[in-house]
C-alpha positions in Angstrom: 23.6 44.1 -6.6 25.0 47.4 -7.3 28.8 47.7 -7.5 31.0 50.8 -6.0 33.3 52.9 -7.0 35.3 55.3 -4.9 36.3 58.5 -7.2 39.1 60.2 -5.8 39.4 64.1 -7.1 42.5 66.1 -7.8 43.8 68.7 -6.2 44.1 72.7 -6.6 41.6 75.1 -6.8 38.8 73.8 -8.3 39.5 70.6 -8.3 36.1 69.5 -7.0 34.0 70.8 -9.3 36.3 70.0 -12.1 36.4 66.1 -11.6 32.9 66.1 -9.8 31.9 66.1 -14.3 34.5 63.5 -14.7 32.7 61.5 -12.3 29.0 62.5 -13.2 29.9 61.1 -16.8 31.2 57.9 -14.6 27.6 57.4 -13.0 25.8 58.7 -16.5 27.8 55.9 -18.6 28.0 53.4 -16.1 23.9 53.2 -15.3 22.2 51.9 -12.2 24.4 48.8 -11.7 26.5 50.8 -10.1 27.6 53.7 -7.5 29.9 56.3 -7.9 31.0 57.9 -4.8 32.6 60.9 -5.2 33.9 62.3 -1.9 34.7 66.1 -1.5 38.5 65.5 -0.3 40.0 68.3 2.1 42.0 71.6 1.8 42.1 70.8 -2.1 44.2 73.3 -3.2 46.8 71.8 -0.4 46.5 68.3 -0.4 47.5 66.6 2.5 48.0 62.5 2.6 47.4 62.3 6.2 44.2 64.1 5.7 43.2 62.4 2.9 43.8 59.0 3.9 41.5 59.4 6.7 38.7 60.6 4.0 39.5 58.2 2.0 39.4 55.6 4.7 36.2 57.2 6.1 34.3 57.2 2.9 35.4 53.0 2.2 34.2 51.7 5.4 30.7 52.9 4.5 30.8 50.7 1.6 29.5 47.0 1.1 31.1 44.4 -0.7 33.7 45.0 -3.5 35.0 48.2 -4.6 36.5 49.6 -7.6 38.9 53.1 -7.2 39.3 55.6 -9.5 41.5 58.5 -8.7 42.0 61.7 -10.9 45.6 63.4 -11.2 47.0 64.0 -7.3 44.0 62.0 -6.1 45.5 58.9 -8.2 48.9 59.2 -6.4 47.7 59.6 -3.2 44.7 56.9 -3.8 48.1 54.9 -4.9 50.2 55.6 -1.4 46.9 54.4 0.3 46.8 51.3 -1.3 50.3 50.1 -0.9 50.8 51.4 3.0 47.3 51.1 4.7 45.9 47.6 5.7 42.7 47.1 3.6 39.3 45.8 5.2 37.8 45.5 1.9 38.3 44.0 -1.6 39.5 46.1 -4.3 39.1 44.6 -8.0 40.3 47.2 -9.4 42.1 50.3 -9.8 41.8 53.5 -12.9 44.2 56.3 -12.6 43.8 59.1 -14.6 46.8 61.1 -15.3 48.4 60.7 -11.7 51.7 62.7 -11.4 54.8 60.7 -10.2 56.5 61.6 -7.0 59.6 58.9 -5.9 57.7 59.7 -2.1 54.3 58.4 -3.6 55.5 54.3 -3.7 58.0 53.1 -1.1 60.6 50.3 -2.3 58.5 47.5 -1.3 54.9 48.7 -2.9 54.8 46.8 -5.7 54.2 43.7 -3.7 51.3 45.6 -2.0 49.7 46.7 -5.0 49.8 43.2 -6.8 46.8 41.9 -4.5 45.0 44.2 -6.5 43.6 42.2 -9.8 44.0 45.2 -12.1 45.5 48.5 -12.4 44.5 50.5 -15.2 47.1 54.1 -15.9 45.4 56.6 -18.5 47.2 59.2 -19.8 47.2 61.8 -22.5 50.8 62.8 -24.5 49.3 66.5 -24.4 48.3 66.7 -20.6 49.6 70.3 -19.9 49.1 69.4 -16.0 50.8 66.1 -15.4 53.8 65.1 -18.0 53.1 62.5 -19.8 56.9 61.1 -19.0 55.3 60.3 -15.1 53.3 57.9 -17.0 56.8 55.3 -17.5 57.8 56.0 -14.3 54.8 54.4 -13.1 55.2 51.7 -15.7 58.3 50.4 -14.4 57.4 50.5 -10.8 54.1 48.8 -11.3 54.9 46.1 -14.3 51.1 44.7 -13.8 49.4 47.7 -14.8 47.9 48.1 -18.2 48.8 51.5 -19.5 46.4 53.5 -21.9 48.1 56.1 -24.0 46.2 59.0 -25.9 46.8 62.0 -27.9 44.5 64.9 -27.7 42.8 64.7 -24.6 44.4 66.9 -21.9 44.2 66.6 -18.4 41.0 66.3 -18.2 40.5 64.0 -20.8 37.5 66.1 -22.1 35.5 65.2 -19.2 35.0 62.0 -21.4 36.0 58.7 -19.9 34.5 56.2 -22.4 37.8 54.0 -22.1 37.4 54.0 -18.3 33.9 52.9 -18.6 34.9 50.4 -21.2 37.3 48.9 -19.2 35.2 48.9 -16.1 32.3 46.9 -17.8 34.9 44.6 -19.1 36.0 43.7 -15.9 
């Protein structure tokens, strides 16, 4: 049986296109046994989370069975505010965020308990990401003690458009 994943882009112009080879390389490494999903989200280059949630929300219920997000940069904080406010139909296993920038508006006060029905929830983040600081990274750390936090030098953003840890840790699951 195939297993999902729901890829959640970034934002900003671009943003699509950019991430969509972040997520090809998802569906290359990851083989047949699985589906990547990878949604065009709306008015990128203004991201709205009342727009997106209903993407987001749209694009879940056509999925069977258990599912496994990954959200890029804005898409990982938003994909995050989705998961700790919205009441979930379906089972999550698990959770990779690339790089997601920290906002105080993103995770309310009582989020964390929200967020630990979730198995695992991985955070990867480069020191040099010129986009995101890589600071937002312990601020996500403390809110969400659970997580398992990847740190890396040299890999941007972007992480080269290679997500071989992702993978890794997604087989491993």
């Amino acid at each position: 049986m195939q297993k999902h994943i729901l890829f959640i882009q970034g934002a900003g112009h671009g943003a699509y296109e950019e991430d969509g080879k972040l997520a090809g390389y998802l569906q290359d490494a990851l083989g047949s046994n699985y589906n990547v999903l990878y949604p065009k989200m709306p008015n990128e280059e203004k991201p709205d989370y009342e727009t997106w949630k209903v993407q987001i929300s749209k694009d879940l219920s056509k999925l069977n069975g258990e599912v496994i997000f990954v959200g890029h940069s804005v898409g990982g904080s938003i994909l995050l505010k989705y998961l700790s406010e919205e009441k979930l139909t379906k089972t999550i296993t698990s959770v990779f965020l690339i790089a997601p920038p920290y906002d105080e508006s993103v995770l309310q006060e009582d989020s964390s308990s929200k967020l630990q029905e979730i198995p695992r929830i991985f955070f990867y983040h480069s020191r040099d990401d010129e986009i995101v600081p890589f600071s937002h990274l312990t601020h996500y750390a403390e809110k969400i003690p659970k997580a398992i936090i990847r740190k890396f030098d040299g890999r941007g953003h972007l992480f080269d458009n290679d997500l071989s840890e992702v993978v890794e840790d997604i087989k491993g699951l």
